[in-house]
N, CA, C and O atoms as a Tripos MOL2 file, in Angstrom:
@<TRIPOS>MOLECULE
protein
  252   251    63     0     0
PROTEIN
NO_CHARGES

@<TRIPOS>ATOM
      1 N         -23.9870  -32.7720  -67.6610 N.3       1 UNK1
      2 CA        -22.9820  -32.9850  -66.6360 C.3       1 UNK1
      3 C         -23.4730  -34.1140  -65.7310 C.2       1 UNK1
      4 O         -24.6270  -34.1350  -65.3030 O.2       1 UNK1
      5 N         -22.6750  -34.9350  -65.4880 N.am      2 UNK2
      6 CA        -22.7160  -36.2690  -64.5420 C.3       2 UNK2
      7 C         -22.6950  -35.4040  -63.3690 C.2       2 UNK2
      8 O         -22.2850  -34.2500  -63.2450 O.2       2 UNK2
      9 N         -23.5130  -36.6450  -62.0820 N.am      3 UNK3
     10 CA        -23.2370  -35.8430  -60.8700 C.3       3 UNK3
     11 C         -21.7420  -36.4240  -60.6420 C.2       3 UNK3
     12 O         -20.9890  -35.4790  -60.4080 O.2       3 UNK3
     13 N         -21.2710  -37.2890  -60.6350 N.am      4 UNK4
     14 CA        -19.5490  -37.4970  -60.9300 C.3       4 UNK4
     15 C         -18.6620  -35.6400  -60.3150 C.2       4 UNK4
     16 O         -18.2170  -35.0080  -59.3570 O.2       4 UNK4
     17 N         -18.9710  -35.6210  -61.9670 N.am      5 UNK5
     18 CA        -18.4870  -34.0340  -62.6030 C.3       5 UNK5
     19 C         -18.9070  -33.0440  -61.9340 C.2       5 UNK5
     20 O         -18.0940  -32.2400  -61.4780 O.2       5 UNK5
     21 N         -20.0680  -32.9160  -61.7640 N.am      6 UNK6
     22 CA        -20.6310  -31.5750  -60.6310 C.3       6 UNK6
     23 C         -19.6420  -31.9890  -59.1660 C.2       6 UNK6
     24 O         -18.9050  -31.1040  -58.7290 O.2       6 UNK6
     25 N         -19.6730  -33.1850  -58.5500 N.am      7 UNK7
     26 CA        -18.7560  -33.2820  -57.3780 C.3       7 UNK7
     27 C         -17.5660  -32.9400  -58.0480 C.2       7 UNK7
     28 O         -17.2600  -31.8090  -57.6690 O.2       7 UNK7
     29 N         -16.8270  -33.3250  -58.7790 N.am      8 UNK8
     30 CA        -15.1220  -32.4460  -58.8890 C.3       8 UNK8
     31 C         -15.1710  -31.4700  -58.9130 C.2       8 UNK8
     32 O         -14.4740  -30.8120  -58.1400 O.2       8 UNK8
     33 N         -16.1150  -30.8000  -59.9140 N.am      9 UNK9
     34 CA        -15.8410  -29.3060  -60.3790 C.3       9 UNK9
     35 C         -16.5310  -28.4290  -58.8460 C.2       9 UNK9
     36 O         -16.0930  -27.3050  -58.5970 O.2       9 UNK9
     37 N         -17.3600  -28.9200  -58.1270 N.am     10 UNK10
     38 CA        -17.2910  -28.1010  -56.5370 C.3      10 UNK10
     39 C         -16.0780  -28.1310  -56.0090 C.2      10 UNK10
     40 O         -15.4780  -27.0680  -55.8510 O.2      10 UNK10
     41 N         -15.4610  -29.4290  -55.6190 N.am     11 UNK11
     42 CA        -14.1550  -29.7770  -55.0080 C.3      11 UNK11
     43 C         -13.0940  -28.9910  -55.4050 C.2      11 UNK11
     44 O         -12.2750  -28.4100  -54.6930 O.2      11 UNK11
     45 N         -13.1760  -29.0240  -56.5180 N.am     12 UNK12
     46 CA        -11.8070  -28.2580  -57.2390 C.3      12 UNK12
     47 C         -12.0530  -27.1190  -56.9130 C.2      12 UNK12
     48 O         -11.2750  -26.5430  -56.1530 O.2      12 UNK12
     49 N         -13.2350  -26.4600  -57.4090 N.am     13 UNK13
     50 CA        -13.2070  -25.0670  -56.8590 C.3      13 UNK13
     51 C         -13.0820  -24.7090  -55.7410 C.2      13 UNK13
     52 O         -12.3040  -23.7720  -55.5590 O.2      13 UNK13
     53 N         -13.7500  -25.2700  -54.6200 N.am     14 UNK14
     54 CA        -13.2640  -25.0740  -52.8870 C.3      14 UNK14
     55 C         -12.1830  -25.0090  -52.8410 C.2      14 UNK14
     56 O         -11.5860  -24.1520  -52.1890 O.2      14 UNK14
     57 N         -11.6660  -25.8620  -53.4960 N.am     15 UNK15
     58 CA         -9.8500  -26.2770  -52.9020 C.3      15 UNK15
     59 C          -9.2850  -25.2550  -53.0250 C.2      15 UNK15
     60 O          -8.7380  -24.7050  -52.0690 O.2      15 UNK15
     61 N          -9.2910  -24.5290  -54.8270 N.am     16 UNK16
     62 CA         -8.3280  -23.6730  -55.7770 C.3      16 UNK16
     63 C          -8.7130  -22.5980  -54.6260 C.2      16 UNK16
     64 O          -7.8870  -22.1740  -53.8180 O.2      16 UNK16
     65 N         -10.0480  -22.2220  -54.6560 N.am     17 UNK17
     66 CA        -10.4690  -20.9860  -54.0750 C.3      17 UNK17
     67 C          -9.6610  -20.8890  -52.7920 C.2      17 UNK17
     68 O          -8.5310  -20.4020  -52.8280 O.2      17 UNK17
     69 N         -10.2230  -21.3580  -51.5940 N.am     18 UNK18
     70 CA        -10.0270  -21.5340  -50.5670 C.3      18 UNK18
     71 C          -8.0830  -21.6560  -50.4440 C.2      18 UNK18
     72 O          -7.6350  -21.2230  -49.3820 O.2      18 UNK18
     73 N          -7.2340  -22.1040  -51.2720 N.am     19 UNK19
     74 CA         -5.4040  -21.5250  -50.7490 C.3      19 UNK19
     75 C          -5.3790  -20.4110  -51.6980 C.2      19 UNK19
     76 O          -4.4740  -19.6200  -51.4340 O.2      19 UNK19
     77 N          -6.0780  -20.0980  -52.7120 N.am     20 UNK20
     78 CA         -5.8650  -17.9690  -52.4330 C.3      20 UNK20
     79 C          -6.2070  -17.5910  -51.5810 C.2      20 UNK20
     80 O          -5.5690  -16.6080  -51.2040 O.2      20 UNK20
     81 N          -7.1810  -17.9530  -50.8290 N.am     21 UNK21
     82 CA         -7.7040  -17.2930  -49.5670 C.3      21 UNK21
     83 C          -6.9330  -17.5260  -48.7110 C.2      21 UNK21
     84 O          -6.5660  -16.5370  -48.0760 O.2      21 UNK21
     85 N          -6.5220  -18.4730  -48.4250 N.am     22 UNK22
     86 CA         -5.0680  -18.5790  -47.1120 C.3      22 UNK22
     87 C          -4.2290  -17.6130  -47.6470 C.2      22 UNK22
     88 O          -3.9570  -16.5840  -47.0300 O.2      22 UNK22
     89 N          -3.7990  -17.8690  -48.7510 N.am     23 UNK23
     90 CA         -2.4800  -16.9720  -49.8970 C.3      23 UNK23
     91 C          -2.6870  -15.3510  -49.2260 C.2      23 UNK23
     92 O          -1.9550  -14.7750  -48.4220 O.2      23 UNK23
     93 N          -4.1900  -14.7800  -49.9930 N.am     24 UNK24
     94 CA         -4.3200  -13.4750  -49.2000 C.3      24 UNK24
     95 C          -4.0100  -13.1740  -48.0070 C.2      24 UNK24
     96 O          -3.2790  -12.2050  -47.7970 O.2      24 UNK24
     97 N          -4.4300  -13.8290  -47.1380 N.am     25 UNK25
     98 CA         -4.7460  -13.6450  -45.5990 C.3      25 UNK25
     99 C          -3.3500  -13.6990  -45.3610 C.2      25 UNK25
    100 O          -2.8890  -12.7030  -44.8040 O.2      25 UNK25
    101 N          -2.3730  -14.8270  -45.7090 N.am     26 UNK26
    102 CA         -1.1330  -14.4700  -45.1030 C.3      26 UNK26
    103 C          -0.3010  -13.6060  -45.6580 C.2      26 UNK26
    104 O           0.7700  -13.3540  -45.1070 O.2      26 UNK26
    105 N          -0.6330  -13.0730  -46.7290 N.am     27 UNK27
    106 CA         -0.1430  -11.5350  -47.1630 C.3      27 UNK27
    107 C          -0.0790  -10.4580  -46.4090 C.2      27 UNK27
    108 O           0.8970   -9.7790  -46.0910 O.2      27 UNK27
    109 N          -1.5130  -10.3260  -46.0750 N.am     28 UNK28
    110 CA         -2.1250   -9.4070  -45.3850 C.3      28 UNK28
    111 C          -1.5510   -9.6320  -43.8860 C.2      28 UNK28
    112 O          -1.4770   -8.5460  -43.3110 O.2      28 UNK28
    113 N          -1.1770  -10.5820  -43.1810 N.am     29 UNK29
    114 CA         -1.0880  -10.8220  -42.1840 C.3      29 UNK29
    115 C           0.5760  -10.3180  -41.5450 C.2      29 UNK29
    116 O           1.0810   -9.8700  -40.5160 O.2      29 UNK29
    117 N           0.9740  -10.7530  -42.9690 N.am     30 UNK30
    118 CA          2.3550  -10.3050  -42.8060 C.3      30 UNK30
    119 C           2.6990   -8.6500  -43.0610 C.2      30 UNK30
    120 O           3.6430   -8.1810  -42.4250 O.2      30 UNK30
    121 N           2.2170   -8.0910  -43.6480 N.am     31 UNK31
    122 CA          1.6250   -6.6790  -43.9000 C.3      31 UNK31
    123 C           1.2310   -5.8910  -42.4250 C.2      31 UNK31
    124 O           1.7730   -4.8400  -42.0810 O.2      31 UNK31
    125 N           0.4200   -6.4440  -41.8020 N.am     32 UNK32
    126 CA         -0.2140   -6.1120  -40.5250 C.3      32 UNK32
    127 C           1.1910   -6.2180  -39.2570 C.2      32 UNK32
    128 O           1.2680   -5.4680  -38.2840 O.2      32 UNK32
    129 N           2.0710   -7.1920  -39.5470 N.am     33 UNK33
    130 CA          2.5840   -7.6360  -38.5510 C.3      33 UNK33
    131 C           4.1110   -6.4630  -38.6010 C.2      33 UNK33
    132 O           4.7100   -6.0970  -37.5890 O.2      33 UNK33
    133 N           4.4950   -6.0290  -40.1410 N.am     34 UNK34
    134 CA          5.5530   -5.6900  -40.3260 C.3      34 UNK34
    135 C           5.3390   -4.4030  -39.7640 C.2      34 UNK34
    136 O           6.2230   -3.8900  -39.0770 O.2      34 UNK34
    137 N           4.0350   -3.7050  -40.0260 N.am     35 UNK35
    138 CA          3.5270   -2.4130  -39.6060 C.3      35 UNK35
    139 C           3.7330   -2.3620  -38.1520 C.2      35 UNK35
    140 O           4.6470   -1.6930  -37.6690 O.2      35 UNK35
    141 N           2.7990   -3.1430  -37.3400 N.am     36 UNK36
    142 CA          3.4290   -3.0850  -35.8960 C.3      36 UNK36
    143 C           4.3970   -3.1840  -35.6260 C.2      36 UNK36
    144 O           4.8250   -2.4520  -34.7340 O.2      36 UNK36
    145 N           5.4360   -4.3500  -36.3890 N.am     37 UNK37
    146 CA          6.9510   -3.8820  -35.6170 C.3      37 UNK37
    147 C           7.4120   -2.5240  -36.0380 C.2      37 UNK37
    148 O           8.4880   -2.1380  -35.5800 O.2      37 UNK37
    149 N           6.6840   -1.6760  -36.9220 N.am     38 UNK38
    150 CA          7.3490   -0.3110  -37.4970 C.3      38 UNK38
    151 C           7.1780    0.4290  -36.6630 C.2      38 UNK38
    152 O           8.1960    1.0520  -36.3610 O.2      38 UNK38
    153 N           5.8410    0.7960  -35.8180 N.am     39 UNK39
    154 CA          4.7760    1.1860  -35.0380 C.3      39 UNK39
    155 C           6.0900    1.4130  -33.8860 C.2      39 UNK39
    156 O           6.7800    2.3700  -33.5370 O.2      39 UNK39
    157 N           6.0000   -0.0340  -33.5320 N.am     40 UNK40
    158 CA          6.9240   -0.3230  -31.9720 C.3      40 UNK40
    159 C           8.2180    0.2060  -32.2720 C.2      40 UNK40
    160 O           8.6800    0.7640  -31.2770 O.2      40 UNK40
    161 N           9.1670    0.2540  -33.5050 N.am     41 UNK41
    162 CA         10.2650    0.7300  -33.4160 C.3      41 UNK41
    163 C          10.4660    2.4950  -33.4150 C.2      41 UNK41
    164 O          11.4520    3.1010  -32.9940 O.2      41 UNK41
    165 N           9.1220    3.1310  -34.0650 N.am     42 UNK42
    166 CA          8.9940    4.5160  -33.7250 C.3      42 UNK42
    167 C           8.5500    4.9250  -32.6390 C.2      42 UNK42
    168 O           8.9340    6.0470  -32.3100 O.2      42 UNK42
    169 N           7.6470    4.2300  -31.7460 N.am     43 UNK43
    170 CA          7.3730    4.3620  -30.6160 C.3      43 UNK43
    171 C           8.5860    4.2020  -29.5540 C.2      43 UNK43
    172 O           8.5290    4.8690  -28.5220 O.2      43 UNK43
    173 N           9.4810    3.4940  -29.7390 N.am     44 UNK44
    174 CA         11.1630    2.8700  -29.0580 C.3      44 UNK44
    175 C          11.8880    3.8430  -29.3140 C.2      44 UNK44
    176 O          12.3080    4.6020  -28.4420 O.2      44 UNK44
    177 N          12.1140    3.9460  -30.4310 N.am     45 UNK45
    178 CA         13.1960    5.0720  -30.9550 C.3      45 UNK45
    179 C          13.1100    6.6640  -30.6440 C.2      45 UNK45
    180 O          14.0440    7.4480  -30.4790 O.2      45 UNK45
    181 N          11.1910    6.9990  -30.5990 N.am     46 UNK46
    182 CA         11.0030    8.4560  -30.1000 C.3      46 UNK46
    183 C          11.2470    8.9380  -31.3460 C.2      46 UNK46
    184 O          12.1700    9.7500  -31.2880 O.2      46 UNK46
    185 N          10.6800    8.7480  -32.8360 N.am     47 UNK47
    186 CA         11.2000    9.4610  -33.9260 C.3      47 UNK47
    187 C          12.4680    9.5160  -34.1480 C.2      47 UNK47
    188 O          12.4980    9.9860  -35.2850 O.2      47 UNK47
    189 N          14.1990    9.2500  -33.6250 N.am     48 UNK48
    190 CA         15.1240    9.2130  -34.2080 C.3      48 UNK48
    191 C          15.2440    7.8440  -35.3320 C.2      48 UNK48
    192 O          14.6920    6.7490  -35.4340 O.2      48 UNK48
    193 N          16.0810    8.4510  -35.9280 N.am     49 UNK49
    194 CA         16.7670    7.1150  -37.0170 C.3      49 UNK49
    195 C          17.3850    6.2160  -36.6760 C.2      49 UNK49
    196 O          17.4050    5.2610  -37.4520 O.2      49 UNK49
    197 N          18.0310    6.1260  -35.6000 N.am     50 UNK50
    198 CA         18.3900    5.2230  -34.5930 C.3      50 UNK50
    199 C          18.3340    5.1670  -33.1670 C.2      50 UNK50
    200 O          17.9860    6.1860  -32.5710 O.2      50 UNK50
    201 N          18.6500    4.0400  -32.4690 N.am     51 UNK51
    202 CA         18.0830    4.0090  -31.1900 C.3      51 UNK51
    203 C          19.7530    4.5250  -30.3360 C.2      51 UNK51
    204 O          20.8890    4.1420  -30.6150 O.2      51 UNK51
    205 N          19.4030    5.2770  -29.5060 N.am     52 UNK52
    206 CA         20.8030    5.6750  -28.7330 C.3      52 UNK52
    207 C          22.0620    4.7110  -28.3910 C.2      52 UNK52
    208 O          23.2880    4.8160  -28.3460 O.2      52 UNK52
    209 N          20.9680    3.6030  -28.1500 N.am     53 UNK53
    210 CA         22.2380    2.4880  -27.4790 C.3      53 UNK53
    211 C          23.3350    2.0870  -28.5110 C.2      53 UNK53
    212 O          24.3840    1.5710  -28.1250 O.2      53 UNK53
    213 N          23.0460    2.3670  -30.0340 N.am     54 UNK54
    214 CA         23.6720    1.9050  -31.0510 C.3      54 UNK54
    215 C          24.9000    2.6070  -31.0230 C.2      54 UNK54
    216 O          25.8860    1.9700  -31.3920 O.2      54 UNK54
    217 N          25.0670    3.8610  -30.6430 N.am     55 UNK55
    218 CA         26.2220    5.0980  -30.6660 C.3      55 UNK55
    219 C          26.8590    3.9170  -29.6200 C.2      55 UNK55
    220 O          27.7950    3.2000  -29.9770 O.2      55 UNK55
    221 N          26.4260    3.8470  -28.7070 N.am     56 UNK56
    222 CA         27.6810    3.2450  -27.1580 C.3      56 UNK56
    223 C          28.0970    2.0010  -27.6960 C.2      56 UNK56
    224 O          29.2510    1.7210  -27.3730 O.2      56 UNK56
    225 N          27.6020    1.2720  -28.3190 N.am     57 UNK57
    226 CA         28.4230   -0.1060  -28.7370 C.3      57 UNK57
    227 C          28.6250    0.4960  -30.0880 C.2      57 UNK57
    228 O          28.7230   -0.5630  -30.7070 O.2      57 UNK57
    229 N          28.7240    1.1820  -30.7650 N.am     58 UNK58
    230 CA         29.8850    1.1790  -32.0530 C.3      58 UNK58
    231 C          31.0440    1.9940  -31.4590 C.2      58 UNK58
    232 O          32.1980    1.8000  -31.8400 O.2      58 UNK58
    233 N          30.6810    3.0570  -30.3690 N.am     59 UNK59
    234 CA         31.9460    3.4610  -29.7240 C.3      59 UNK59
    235 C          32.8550    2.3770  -29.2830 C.2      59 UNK59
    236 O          33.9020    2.1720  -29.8970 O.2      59 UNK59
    237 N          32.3590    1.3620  -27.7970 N.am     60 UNK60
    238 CA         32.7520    0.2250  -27.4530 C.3      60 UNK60
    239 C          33.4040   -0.2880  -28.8610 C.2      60 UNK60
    240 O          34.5380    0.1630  -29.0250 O.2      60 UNK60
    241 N          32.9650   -1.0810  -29.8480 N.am     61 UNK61
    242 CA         34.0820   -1.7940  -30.9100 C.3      61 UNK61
    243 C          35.6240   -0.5300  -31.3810 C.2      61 UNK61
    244 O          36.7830   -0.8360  -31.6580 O.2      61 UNK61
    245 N          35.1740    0.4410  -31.3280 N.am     62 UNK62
    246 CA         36.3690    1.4060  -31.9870 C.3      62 UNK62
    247 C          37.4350    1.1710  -30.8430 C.2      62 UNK62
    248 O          38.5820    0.9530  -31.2330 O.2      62 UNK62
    249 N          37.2050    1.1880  -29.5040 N.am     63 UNK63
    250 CA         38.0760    0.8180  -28.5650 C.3      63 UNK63
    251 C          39.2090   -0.6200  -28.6940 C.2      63 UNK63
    252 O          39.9810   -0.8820  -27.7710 O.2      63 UNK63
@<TRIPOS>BOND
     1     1     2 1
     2     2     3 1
     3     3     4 2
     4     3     5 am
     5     5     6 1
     6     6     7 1
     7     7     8 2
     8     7     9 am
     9     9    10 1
    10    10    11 1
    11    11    12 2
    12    11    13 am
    13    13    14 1
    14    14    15 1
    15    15    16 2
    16    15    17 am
    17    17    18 1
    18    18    19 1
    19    19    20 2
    20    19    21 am
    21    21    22 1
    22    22    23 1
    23    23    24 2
    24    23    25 am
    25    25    26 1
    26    26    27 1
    27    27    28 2
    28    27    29 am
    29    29    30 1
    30    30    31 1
    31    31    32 2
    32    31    33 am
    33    33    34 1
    34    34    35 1
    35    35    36 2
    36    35    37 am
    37    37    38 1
    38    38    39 1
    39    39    40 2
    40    39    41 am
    41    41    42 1
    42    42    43 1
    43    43    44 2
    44    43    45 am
    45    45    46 1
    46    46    47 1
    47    47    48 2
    48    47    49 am
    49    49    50 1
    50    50    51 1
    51    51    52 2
    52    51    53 am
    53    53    54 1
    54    54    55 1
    55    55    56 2
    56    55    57 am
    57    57    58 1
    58    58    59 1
    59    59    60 2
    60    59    61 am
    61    61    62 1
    62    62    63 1
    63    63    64 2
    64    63    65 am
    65    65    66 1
    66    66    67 1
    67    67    68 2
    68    67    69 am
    69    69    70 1
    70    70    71 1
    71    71    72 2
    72    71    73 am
    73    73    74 1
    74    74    75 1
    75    75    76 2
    76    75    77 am
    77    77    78 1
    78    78    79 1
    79    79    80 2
    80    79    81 am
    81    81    82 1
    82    82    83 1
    83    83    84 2
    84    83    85 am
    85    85    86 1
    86    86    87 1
    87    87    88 2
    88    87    89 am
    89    89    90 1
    90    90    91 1
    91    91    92 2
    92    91    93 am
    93    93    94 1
    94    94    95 1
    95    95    96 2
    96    95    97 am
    97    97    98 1
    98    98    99 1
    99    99   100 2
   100    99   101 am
   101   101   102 1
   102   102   103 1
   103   103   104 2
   104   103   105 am
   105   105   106 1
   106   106   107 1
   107   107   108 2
   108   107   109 am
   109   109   110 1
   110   110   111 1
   111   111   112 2
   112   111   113 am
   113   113   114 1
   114   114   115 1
   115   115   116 2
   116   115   117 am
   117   117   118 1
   118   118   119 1
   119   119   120 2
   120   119   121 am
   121   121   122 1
   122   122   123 1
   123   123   124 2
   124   123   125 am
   125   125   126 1
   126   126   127 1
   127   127   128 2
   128   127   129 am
   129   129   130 1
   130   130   131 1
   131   131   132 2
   132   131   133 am
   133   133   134 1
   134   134   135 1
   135   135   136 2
   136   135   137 am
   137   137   138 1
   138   138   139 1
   139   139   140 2
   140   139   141 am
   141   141   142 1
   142   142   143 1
   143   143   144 2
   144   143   145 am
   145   145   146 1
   146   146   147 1
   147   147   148 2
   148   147   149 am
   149   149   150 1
   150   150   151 1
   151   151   152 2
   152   151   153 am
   153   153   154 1
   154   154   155 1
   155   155   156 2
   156   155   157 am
   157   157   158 1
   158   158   159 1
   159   159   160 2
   160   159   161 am
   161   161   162 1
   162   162   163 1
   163   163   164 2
   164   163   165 am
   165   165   166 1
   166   166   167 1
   167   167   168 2
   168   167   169 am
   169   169   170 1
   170   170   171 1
   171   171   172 2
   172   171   173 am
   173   173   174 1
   174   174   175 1
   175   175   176 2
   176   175   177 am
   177   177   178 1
   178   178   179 1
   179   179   180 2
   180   179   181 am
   181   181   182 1
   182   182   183 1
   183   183   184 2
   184   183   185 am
   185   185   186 1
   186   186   187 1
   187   187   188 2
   188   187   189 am
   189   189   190 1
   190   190   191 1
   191   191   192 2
   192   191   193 am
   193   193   194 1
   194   194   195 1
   195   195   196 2
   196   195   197 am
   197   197   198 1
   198   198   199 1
   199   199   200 2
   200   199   201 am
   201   201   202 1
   202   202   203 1
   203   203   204 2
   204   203   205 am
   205   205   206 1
   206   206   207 1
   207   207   208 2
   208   207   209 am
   209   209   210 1
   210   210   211 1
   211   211   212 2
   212   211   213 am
   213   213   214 1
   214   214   215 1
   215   215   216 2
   216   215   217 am
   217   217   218 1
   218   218   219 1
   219   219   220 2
   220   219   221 am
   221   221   222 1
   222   222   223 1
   223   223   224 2
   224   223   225 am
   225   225   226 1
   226   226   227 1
   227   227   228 2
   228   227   229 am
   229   229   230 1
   230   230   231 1
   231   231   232 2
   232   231   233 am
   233   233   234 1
   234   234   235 1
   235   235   236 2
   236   235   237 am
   237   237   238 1
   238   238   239 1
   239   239   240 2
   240   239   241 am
   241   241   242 1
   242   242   243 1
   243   243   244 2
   244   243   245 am
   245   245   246 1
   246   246   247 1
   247   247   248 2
   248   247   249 am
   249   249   250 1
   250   250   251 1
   251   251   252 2
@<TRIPOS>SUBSTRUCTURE
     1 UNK1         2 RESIDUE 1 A UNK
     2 UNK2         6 RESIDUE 1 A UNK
     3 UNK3        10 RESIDUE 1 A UNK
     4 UNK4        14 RESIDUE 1 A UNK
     5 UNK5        18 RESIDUE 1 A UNK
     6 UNK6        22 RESIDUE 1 A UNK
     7 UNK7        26 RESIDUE 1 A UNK
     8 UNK8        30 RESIDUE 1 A UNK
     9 UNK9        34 RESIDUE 1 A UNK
    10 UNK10       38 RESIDUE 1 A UNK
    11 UNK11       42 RESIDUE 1 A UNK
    12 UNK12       46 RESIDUE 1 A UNK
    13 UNK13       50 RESIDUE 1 A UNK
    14 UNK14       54 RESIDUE 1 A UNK
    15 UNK15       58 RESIDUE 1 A UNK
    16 UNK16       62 RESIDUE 1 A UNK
    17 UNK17       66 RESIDUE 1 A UNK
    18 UNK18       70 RESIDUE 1 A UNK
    19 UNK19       74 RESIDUE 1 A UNK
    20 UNK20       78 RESIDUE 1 A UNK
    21 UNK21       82 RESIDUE 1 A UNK
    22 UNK22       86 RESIDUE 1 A UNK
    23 UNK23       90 RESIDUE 1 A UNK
    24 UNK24       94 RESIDUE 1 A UNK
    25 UNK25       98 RESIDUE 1 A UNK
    26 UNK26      102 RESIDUE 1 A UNK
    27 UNK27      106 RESIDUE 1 A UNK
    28 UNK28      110 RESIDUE 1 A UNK
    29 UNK29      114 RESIDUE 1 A UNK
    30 UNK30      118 RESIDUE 1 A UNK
    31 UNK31      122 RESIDUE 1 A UNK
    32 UNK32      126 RESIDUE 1 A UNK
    33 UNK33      130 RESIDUE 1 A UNK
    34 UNK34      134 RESIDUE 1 A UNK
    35 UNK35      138 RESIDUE 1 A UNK
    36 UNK36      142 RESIDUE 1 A UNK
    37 UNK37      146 RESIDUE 1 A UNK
    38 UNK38      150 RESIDUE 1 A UNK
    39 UNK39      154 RESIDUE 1 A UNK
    40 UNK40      158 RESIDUE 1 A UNK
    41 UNK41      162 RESIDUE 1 A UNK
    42 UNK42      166 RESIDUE 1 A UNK
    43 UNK43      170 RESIDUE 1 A UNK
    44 UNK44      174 RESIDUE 1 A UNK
    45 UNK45      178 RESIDUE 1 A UNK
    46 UNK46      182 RESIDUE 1 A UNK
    47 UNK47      186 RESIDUE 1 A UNK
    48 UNK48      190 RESIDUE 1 A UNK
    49 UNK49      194 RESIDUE 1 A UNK
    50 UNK50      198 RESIDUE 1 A UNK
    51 UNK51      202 RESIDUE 1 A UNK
    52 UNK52      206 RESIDUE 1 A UNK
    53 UNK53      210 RESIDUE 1 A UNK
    54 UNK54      214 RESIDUE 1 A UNK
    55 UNK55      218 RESIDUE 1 A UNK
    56 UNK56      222 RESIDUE 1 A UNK
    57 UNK57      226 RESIDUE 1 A UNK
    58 UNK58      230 RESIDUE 1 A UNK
    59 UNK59      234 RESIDUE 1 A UNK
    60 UNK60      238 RESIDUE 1 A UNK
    61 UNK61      242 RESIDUE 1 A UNK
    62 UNK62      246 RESIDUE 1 A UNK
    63 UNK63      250 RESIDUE 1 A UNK
């Protein structure tokens, strides 16, 4: 192997490696983020399936 060749084949590998690693992380990140808004909407809601205010404005449109 040329040192040429040893420099690409590092490069390439950093590169390839290193955007799965972004790839993961923003998987995961988005994973993390969807959970907290789940978190915050059971914490909001108090365990119902919906939030109260939803009953008064679908009443409001039937009017």
């Amino acid at each position: 192997m040329k040192f040429q060749e040893l420099l690409q084949n590092i490069t390439l590998t950093h590169t390839e490696l290193q955007a799965k690693a972004v790839q993961s992380v923003n998987q995961f990140l988005t994973i993390r983020n969807w959970c907290m808004g789940a978190y915050i909407v059971e914490y909001e809601q108090k365990g119902n399936d919906r939030a109260k205010y939803g009953e008064k404005l679908f009443a409001l449109s039937r009017v």
